[in-house]
N, C-alpha and C positions, 0 to 999 in steps of 0.2 A: 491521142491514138498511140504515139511512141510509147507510153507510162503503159496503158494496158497492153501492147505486143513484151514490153517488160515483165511484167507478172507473169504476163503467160508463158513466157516461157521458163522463169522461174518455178510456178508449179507444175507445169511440165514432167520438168527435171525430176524434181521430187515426186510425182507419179511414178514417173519412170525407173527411178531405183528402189520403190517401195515395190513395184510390179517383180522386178527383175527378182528383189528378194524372197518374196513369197516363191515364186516358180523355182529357185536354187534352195529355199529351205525346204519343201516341199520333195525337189527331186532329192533331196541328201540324208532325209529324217526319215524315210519311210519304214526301214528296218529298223535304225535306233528308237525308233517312237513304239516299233511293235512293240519290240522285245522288252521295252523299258513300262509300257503301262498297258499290252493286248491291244493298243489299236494304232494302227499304219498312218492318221490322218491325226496323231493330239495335237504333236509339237504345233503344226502349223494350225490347226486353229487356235491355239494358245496366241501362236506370233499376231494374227490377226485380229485378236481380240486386242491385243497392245496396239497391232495400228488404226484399230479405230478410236483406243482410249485417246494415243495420241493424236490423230487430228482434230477430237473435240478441246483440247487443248492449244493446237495449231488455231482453230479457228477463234478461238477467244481472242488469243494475243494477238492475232493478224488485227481482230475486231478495236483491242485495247489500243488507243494512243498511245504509244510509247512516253509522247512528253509525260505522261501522268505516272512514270513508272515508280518515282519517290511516292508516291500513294500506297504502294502495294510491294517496294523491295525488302522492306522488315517482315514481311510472310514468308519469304523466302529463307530466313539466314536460321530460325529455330529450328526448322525440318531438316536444315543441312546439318548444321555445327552440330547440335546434341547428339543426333545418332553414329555422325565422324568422331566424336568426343569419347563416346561408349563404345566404339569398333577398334580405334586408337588404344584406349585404355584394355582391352581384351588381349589386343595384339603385343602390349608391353607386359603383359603378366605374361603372358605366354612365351614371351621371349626371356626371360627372366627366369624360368621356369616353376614358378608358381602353380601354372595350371597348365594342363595338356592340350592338342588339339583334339576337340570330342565336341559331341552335339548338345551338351549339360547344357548351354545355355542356351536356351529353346528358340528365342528371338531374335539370337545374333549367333548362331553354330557357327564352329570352326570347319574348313570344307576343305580338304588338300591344302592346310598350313594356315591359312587364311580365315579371318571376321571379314567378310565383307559385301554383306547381307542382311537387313533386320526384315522382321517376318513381320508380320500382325496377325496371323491366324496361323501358329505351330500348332502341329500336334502336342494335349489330345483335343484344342479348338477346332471346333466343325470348320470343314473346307466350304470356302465360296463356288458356288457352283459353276462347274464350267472351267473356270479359272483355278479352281484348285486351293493350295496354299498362296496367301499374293504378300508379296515381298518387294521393297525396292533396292538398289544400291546407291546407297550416298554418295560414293564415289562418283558417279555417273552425275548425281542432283550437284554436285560441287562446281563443276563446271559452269554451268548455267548460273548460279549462284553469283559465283565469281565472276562471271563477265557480268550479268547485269549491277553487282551493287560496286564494285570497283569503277564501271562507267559511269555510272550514276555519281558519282565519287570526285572521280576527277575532273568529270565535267561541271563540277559545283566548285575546284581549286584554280589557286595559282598555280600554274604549271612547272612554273619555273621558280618554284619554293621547294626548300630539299624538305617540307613535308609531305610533298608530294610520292617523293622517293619513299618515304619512309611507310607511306600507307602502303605504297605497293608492295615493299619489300615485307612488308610484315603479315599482309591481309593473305600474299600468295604463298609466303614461307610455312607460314603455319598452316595455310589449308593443305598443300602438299606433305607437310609434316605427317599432318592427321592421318590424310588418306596412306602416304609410306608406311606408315605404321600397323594398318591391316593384315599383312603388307601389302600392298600393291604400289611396286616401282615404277609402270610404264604411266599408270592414269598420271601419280604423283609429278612425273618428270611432264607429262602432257597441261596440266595445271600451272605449273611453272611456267610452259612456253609461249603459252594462251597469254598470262599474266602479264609476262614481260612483253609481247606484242602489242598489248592495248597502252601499256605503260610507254612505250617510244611512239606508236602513235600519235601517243597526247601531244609530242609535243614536248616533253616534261625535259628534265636533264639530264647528258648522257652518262656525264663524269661519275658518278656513285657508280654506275653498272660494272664499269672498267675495274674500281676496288671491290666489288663483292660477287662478281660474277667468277675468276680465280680460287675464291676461298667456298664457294660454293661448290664449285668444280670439284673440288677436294675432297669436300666432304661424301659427297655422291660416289667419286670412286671407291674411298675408304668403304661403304657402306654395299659397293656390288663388289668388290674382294675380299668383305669380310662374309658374305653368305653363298654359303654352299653350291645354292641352284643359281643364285644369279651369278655364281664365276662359273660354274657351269656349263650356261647361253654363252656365256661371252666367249670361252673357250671353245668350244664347240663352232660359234662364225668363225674365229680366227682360226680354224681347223686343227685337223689332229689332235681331236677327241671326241668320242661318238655318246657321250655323256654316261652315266649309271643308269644302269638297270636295263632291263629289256624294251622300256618306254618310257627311256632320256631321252633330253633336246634333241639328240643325235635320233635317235628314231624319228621323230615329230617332222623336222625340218625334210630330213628322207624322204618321209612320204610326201609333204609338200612336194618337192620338187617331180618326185615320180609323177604326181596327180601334173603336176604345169606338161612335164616332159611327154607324156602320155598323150596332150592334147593337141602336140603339133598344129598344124597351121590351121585347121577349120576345128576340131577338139572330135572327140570319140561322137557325139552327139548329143542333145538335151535328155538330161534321165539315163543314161548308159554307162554314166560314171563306174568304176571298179571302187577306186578307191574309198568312195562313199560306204564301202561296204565294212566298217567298223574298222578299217585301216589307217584313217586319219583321224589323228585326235581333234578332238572340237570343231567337228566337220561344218558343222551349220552357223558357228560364232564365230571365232579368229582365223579359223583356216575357209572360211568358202569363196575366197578367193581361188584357192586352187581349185576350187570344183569346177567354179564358170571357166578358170585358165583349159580344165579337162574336158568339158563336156563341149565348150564353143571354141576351145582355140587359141592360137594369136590372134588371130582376128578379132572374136569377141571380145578379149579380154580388152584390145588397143580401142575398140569401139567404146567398152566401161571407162577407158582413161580419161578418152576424148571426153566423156559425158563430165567426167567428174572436171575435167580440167577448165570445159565449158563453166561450169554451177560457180567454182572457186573462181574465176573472174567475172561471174555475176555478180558474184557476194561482195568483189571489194569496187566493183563498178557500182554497185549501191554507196557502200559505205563512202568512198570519193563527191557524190552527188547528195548526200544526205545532208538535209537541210539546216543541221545544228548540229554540235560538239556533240551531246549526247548520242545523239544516232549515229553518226560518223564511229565514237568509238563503239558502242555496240553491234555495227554491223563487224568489222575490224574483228573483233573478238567472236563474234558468230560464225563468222569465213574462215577466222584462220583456227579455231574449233574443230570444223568440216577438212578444213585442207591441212591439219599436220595429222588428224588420224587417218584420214586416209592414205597420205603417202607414210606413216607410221605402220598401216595395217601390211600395202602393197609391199613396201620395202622391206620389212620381215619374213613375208609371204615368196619374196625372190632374193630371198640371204643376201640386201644390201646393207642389213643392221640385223643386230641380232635376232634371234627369234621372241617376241612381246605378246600380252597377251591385249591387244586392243581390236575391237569389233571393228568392222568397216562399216559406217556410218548409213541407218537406214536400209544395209543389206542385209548385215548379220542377223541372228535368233539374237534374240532380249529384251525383253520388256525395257527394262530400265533405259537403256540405249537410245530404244525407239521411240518412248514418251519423251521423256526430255531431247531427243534431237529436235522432235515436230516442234516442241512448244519452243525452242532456241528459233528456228527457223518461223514459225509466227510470225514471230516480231521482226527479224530479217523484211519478210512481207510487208509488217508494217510500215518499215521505216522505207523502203522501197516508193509502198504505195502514196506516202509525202513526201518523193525527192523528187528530183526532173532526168532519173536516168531516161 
């Protein structure tokens, strides 16, 4: 009876912030949805089509034994690596300047600086109906990727063999590399921290981290001092400077805070937002934290922490109880997935780190986010539904 009030309140949870989302992407998209395709209602049935893709994904892997997961983790590594390889390589000619940011290459377009998107149906390929153009982001599949064949991984090593070290340092280096490369800094550095958590989980040894965790350090800063927009953020949190243009950092984070500040202690009310009203950038993805902060409050928003705060020590009260090394590190790597984007998202959201551009997990607009969270979280289920939490 303990194991099932477990679940349940596990998928509770995740009810509960896929509900929460629809109703905050719904109140925030109404306008941007008009004006972007004539009608007030796409975006979110867009999002909702993602979250049913993803729970028939969720319900697979909750279904799949995880022990069987070396059966099926080599399906996972060609849909990731090839298309990170192709995004990667776009992003180095690009930078190189070879080729420009444009939409020449139909499959992978360049969008505000950035590869980081492959399409299957560009124009002039007829749209899928309903859904449109349907694309995923690798960056997003990486994650998942990497926590399941990296667990898979270690949980088949000696722990305490410096080849241990070396898978990790190289399996995480290079996927972060990849994804850097698009650019995308924040996923990249998220990839990393995922990485190294399942990796001292294991168990494995500390000594390597100490020498290469410094020269890594290094290289990361050289790389956000040497571009533009990421010294940008940076300078912008450490204050005193409002960023370039009319719609730099400095603007973005503004309107955050207006939208938090706005919402005082019960919020303006649900759907009453201002800001929602093409004032905040990426109102429905990275920033709808400030919507719930504006429209519910401090209250609502201390109620979303509680929840979250609840779910992340589900996840590692799984992973603690989980009945072998493998589930142990895949839950580990699943929870702390959920629990560094979203005090990643929050913390940017209330200027304690710079401004990033990471979804909040299960709330935000996106397809890609939202399929691979469910189907991360499946297997969380599974490995749950064989432990004695």
């Amino acid at each position: 009876m303990k194991k099932i009030r477990a679940n349940k309140t596990f998928l509770i949870l995740i009810a509960a912030f896929l509900g929460i989302g629809i109703i905050m992407i719904y109140n925030s998209t109404v306008i941007y949805s008009e004006g972007l395709y004539g009608e007030s209602n796409k975006l979110i049935f867009k999002h909702i089509a993602w979250i049913i893709t993803g729970i028939m994904g969720f319900i697979f892997l909750y279904r799949f034994n995880y022990k069987k997961l070396g059966k099926i983790i080599y399906f996972f590594l060609i849909p990731t690596y090839i298309p990170l390889l192709i995004l990667a390589f776009l992003g180095i000619v690009r930078k190189i300047g070879v080729t420009v940011c444009s939409s020449d290459f139909i499959f992978a377009p360049c969008v505000n600086g950035a590869n980081r998107w492959i399409y299957f149906n560009p124009f002039p390929l007829p749209k899928i109906p309903f859904l449109g153009v349907l694309g995923f982001q690798p960056g997003e599949f990486a994650k998942l990727t990497l926590i399941l064949y990296m667990s898979y991984k270690l949980s088949k090593l000696n722990r305490k063999d410096i080849q241990t070290f070396y898978l990790f340092i190289v399996l995480t280096s290079v996927t972060a590399f990849l994804v850097f490369m698009q650019p995308n800094m924040s996923t990249a550095v998220l990839i990393f921290m995922i990485g190294t958590l399942i990796y001292v989980s294991s168990g494995a040894t500390l000594t390597p981290l100490f020498v290469a965790f410094p020269l890594l350090g290094s290289i990361s800063a050289f790389f956000m001092m040497t571009s533009s927009y990421r010294r940008e953020r940076l300078l912008t949190f450490l204050g005193g400077y409002n960023g370039s243009g009319e719609l730099g950092a400095g603007y973005h984070i503004k309107q955050v805070l207006i939208a938090l500040g706005s919402g005082g202690l019960w919020g303006v009310g649900l759907g009453q937002s201002r800001q929602k009203f093409q004032y905040l950038p990426e109102v429905a993805a990275d920033s709808i934290f400030a919507i719930i902060g504006e429209e519910l409050g401090f209250l609502g928003t201390t109620l979303l922490i509680f929840m979250i705060a609840v779910f992340i020590y589900k996840g590692f009260k799984i992973a603690k109880n989980a009945p072998d090394t493998l589930g142990r590190l895949l839950a580990v790597g699943i929870t702390s997935w959920f629990g560094l984007q979203f005090f990643i998202n929050i913390a940017a959201m209330t200027k304690f780190i710079p401004l990033t551009g990471v979804p909040l997990p299960l709330i935000s607009y996106g397809g890609s986010s939202t399929v691979f969270s469910l189907m991360g979280l499946g297997i969380l289920g599974n490995i749950s539904s064989q432990s004695d939490d």
